[in-house]
PyMOL CGO cylinders between C-alpha atoms (Angstrom):
from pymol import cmd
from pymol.cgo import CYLINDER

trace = [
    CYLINDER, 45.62, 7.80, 47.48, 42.73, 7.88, 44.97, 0.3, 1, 1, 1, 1, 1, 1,
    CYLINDER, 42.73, 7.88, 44.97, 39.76, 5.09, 45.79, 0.3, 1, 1, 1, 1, 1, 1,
    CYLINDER, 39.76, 5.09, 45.79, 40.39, 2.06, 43.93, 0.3, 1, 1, 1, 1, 1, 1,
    CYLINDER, 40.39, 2.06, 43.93, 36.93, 1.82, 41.51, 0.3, 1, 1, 1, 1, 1, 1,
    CYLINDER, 36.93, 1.82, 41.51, 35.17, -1.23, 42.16, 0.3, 1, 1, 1, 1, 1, 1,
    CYLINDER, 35.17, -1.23, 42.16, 35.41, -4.37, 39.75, 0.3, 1, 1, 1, 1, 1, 1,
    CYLINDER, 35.41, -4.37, 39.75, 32.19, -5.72, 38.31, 0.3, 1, 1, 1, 1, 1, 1,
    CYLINDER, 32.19, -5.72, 38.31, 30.95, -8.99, 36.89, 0.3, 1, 1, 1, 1, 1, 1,
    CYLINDER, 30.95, -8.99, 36.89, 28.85, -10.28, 34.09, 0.3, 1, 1, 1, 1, 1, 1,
    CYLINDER, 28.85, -10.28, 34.09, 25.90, -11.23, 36.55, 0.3, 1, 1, 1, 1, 1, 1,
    CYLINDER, 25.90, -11.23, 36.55, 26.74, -7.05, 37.95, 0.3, 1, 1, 1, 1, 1, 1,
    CYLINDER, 26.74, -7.05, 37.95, 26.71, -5.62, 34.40, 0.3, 1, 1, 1, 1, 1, 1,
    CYLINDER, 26.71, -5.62, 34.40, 23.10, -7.30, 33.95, 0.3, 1, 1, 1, 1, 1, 1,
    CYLINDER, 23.10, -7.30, 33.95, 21.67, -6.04, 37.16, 0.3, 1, 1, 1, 1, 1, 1,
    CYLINDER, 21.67, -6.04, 37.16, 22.79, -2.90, 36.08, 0.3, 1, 1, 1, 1, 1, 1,
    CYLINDER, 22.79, -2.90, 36.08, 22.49, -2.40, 32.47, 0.3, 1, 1, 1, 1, 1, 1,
    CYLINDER, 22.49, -2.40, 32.47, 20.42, -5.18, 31.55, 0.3, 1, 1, 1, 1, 1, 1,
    CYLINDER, 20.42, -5.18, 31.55, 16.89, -3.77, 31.32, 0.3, 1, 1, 1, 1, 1, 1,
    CYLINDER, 16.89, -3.77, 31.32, 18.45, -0.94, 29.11, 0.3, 1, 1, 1, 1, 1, 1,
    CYLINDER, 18.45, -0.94, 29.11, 20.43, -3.36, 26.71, 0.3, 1, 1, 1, 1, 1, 1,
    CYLINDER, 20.43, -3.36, 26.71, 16.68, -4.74, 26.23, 0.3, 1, 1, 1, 1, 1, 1,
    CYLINDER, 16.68, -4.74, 26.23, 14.97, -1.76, 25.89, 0.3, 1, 1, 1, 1, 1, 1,
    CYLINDER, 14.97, -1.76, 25.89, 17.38, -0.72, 23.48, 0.3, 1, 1, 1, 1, 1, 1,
    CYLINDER, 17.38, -0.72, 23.48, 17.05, -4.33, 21.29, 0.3, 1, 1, 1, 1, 1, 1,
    CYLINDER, 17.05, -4.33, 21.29, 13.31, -4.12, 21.13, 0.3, 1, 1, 1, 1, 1, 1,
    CYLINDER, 13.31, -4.12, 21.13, 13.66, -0.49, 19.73, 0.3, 1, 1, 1, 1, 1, 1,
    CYLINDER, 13.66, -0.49, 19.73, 16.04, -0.91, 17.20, 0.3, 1, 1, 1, 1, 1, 1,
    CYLINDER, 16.04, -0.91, 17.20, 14.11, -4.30, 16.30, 0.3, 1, 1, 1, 1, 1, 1,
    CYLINDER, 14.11, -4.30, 16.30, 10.81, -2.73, 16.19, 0.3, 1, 1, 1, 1, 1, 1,
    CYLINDER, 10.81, -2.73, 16.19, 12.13, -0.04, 13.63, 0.3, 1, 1, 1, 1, 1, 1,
    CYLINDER, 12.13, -0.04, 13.63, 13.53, -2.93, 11.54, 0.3, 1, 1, 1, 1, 1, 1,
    CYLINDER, 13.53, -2.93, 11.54, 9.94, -4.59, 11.41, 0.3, 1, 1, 1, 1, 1, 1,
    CYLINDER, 9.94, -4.59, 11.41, 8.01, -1.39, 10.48, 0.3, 1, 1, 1, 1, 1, 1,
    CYLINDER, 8.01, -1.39, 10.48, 11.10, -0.54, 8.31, 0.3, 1, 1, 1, 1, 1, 1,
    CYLINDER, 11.10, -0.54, 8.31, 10.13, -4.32, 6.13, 0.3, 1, 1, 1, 1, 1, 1,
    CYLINDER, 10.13, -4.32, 6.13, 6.72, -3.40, 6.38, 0.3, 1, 1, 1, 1, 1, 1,
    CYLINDER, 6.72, -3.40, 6.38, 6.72, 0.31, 4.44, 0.3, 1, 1, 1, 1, 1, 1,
    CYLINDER, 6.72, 0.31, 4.44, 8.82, -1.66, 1.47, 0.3, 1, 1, 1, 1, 1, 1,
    CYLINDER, 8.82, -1.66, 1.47, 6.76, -4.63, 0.78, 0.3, 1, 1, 1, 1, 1, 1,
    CYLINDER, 6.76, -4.63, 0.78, 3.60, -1.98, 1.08, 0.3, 1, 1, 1, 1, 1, 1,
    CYLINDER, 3.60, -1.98, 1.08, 5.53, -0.11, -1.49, 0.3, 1, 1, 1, 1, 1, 1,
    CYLINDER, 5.53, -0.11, -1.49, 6.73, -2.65, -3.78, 0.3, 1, 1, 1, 1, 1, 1,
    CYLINDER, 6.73, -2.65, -3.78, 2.87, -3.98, -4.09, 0.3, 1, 1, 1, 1, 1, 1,
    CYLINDER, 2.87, -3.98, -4.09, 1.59, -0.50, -4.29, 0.3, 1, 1, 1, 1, 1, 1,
    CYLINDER, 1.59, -0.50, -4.29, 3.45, -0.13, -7.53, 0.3, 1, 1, 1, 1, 1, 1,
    CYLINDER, 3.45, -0.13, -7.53, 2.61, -3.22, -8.48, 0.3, 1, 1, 1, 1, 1, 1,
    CYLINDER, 2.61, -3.22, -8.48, -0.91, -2.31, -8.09, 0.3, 1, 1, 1, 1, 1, 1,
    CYLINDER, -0.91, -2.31, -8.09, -0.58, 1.27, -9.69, 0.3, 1, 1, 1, 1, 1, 1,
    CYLINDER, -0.58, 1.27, -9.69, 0.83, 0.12, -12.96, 0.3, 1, 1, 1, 1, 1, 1,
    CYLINDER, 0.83, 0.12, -12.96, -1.69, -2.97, -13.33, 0.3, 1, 1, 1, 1, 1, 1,
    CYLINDER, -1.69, -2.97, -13.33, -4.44, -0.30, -13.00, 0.3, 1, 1, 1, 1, 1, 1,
    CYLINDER, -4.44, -0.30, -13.00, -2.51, 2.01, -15.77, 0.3, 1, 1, 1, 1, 1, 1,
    CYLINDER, -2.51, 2.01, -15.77, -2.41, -1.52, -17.81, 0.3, 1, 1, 1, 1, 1, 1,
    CYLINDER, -2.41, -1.52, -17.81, -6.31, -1.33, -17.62, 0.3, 1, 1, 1, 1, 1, 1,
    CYLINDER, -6.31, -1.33, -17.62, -6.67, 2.51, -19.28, 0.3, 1, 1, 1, 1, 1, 1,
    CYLINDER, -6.67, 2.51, -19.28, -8.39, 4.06, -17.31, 0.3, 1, 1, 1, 1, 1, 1,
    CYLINDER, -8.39, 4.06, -17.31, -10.49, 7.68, -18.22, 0.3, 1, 1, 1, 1, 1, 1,
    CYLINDER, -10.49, 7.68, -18.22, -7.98, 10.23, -18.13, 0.3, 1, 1, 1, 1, 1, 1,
    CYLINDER, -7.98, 10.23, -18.13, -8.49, 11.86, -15.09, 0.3, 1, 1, 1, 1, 1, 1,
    CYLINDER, -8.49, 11.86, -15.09, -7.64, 8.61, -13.27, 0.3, 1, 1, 1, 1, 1, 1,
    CYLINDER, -7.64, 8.61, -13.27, -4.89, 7.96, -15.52, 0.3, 1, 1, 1, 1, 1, 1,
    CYLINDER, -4.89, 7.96, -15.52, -2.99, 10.94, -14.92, 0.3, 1, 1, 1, 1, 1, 1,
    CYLINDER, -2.99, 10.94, -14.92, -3.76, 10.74, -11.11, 0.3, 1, 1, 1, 1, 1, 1,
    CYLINDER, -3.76, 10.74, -11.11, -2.36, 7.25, -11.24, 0.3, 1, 1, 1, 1, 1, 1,
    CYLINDER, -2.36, 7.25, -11.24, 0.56, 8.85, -13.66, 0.3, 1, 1, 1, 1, 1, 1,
    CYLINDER, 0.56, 8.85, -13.66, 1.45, 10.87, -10.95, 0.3, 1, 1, 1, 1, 1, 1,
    CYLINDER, 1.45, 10.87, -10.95, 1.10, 8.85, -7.55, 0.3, 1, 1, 1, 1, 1, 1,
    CYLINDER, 1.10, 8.85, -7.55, 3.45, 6.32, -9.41, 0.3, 1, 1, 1, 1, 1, 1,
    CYLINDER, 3.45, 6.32, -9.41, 5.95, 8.86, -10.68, 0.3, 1, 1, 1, 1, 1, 1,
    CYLINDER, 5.95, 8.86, -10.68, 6.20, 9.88, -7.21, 0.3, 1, 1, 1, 1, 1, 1,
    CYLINDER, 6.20, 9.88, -7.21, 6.44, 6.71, -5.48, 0.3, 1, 1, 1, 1, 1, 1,
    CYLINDER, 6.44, 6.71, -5.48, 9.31, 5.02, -7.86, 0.3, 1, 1, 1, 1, 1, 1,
    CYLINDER, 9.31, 5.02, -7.86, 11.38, 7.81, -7.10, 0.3, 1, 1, 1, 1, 1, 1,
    CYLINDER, 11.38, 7.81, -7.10, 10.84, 7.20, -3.66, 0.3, 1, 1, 1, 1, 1, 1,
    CYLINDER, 10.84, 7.20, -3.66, 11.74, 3.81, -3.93, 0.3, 1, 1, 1, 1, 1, 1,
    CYLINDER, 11.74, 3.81, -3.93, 14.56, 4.68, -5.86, 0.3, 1, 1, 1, 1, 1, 1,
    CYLINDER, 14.56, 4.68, -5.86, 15.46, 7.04, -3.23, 0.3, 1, 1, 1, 1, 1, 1,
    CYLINDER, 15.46, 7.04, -3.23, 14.59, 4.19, -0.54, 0.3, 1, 1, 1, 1, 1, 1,
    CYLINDER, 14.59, 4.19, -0.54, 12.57, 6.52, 1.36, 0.3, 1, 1, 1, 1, 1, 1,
    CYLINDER, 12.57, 6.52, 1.36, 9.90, 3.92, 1.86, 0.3, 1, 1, 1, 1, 1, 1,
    CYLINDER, 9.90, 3.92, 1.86, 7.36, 5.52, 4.49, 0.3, 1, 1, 1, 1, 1, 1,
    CYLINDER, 7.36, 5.52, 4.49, 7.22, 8.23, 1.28, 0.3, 1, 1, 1, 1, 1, 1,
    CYLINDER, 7.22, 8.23, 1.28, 6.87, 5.88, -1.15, 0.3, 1, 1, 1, 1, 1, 1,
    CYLINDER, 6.87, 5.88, -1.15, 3.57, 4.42, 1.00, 0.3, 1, 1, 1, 1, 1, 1,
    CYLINDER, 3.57, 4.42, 1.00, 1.88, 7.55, 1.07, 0.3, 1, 1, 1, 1, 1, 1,
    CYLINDER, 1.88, 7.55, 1.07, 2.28, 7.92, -3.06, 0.3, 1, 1, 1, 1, 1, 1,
    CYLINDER, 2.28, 7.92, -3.06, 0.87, 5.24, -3.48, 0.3, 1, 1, 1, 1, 1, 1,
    CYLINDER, 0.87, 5.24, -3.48, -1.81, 5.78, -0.90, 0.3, 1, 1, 1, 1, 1, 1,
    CYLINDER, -1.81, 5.78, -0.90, -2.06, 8.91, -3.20, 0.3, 1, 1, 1, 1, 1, 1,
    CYLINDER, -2.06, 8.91, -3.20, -3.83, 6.67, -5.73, 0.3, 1, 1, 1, 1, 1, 1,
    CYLINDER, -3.83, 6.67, -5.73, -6.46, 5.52, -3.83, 0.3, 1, 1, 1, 1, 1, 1,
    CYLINDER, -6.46, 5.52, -3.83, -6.73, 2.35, -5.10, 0.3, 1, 1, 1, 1, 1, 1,
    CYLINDER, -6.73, 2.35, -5.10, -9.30, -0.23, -3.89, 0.3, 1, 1, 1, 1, 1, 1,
    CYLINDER, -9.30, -0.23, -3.89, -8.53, -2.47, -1.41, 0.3, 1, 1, 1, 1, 1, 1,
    CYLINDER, -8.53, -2.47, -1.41, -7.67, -6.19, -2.24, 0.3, 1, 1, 1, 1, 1, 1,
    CYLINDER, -7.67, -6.19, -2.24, -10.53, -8.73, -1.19, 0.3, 1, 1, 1, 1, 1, 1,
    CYLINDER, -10.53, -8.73, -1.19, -8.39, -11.33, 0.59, 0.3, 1, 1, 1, 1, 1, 1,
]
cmd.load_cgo(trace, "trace")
């Protein structure tokens, strides 16, 4: 005869498994934050990017600016939003004075 496996609970599955099921949450919920964070930083970074095009800058900083938000709409097009934060980092625009 083959030993019969044991049976467990509820209350055994959490002793057990519980601290991973957790673990596992906060990761996957952590991602999701940092995930919302790269596309609003994005969205306002192109925002930014075409109100300083709007302004006419020398050319120089105009095609720099060209370029950082060619780059970055593609990326949000692509929805590759950590890549789309570091074009428009690319443009080094000033900070906003909050």
């Amino acid at each position: 005869m083959s030993p019969r496996k044991e049976q467990i609970g509820p209350a055994d599955w959490w002793l057990r498994n519980g601290a991973w099921f957790i673990a596992i949450t906060f990761l996957l919920l952590s991602g999701t934050f940092a995930f919302a964070d790269d596309k609003s930083e994005c969205l306002d970074g192109i925002k930014a990017i075409k109100a300083a095009v709007a302004k006419k800058p020398p050319k120089p900083v105009l095609d720099k600016l060209k370029r950082a938000l060619d780059s970055a709409e593609q990326e949000e097009f692509e929805g590759d939003w950590d890549e789309c934060v570091a074009a428009v980092r690319q443009a080094k625009l000033p900070k906003e004075k909050h």
